[in-house]
C-alpha positions, 0 to 999 in steps of 0.5 A: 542473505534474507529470503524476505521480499522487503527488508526495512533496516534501522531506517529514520528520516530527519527533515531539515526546516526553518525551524531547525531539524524535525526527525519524523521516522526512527529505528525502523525495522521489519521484514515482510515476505513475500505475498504477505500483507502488511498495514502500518498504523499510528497518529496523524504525523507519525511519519507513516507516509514517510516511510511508505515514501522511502519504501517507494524510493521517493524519498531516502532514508537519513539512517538505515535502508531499504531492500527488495530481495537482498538488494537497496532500492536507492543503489546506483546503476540500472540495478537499482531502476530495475527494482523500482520498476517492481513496486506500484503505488496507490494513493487516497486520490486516485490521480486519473488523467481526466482526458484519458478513458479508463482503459488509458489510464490503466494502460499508462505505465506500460505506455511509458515503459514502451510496451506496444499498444495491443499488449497495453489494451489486452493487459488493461481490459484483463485488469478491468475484468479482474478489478470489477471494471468490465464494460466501463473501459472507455468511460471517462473518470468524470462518469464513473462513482469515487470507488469505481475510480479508486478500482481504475487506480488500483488497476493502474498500480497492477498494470505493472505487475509489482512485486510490492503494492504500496497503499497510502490509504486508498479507501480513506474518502469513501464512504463505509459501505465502498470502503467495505465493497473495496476492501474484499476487492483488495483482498480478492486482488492480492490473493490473485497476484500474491503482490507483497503489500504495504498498507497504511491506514487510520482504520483499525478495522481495515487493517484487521480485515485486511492484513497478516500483521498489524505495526502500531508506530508511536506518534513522531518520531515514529518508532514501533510500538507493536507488531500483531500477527492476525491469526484470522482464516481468508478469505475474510468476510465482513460480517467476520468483523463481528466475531469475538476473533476479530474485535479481539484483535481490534481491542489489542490494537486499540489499547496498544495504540492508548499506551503509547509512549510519550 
């Protein structure tokens, strides 16, 4: 059996419409290991949020599977729910509870999984402290600026603990200089946690920054195109994104991503 902490098995996804079948995601393989972090890029329509969905478990997969640890997300029993407690996601919103404080909405999956209250305060103040939100903990989302709530969302798929972080472009609506303030965060936070991480973006920048391997998917149907192992030190820094290493690397990408085929 695989060692790796997620294995992604000739998985495709084809969506039924009105307009007869669309297939969105083909042939997709890859294994991560554990801690290692990857980013997923591709056209606007390559299926990138699909697969990041049959990651998750949201959705299931037409062809092929999906494991953590040897073992399929979406197989029946308490096996398969147990699993699913083990990955988190964060989105481009940050989807906080308005009448919740900050402290709350972190503490929020714990609430549901029936840990007790002085757990849930101690273990969101803790994440607070670790994301750069200390002293905003009884703040309402409407008092705090879009990367401060996008710390608060991240803290929130940590409360958890998870094994696999799945990231479907958190960063995408900030501004340059919080997505670059945000993006050392990330980095900081994973190396913390060593969470296996799943990162879909547009930015080829991002992904260089932030990554141990890059996978370019081919517009729809989605297939891999390449895969391009990082070879930078970390902890990254941005005034690195200048250095011949690192635009080397966004070169290669971006001429991958030129010769796509048809």
């Amino acid at each position: 059996m695989s060692s790796a902490a997620l294995q992604i098995e000739g998985v495709g996804k084809t969506f039924a419409t009105a307009g007869g079948a669309v297939e969105a995601v083909r042939g997709i393989e890859i294994e991560v290991a554990q801690g290692e972090f990857i980013a997923i890029l591709g056209p606007s329509g390559c299926g990138k949020t699909t697969l990041l969905r049959m990651i998750g478990g949201l959705i299931a997969p037409s062809q092929g599977d999906v494991r953590m640890s040897g073992q399929s997300i979406l197989s029946g029993g308490n096996a398969a729910e147990a699993r699913l407690g083990e990955l988190a996601f964060a989105f481009q919103e940050s989807r906080l509870f308005p009448w919740f404080t900050i402290e709350e909405n972190i503490a929020l999956p714990l609430r549901l999984r029936g840990v007790s209250a002085s757990e849930r305060i101690k273990r969101s103040r803790d994440l607070c402290q670790l994301v750069g939100l200390k002293g905003f903990e009884t703040a309402r989302p409407s008092q705090l600026s879009g990367g401060m709530r996008q710390r608060a969302s991240l803290a929130r798929a940590l409360s958890v603990s998870p094994k696999l972080l799945l990231l479907d472009e958190p960063f995408g609506a900030l501004d340059a200089m919080t997505r670059d303030q945000m993006n050392i965060e990330l980095q900081r936070i994973c190396a913390t946690t060593n969470a296996t991480v799943v990162l879909i973006t547009h930015s080829i920048a991002e992904a260089v920054f932030l990554a141990d391997r890059v996978v370019v998917l081919t517009p729809r149907p989605g297939r891999i195109h390449a895969i391009h192992k990082i070879e930078l030190p970390r902890p990254r820094t941005i005034d690195m994104q200048e250095t011949p290493e690192f635009q080397n690397h966004v070169r290669a990408i971006r001429t991958d991503i030129a010769g796509y085929p048809s």
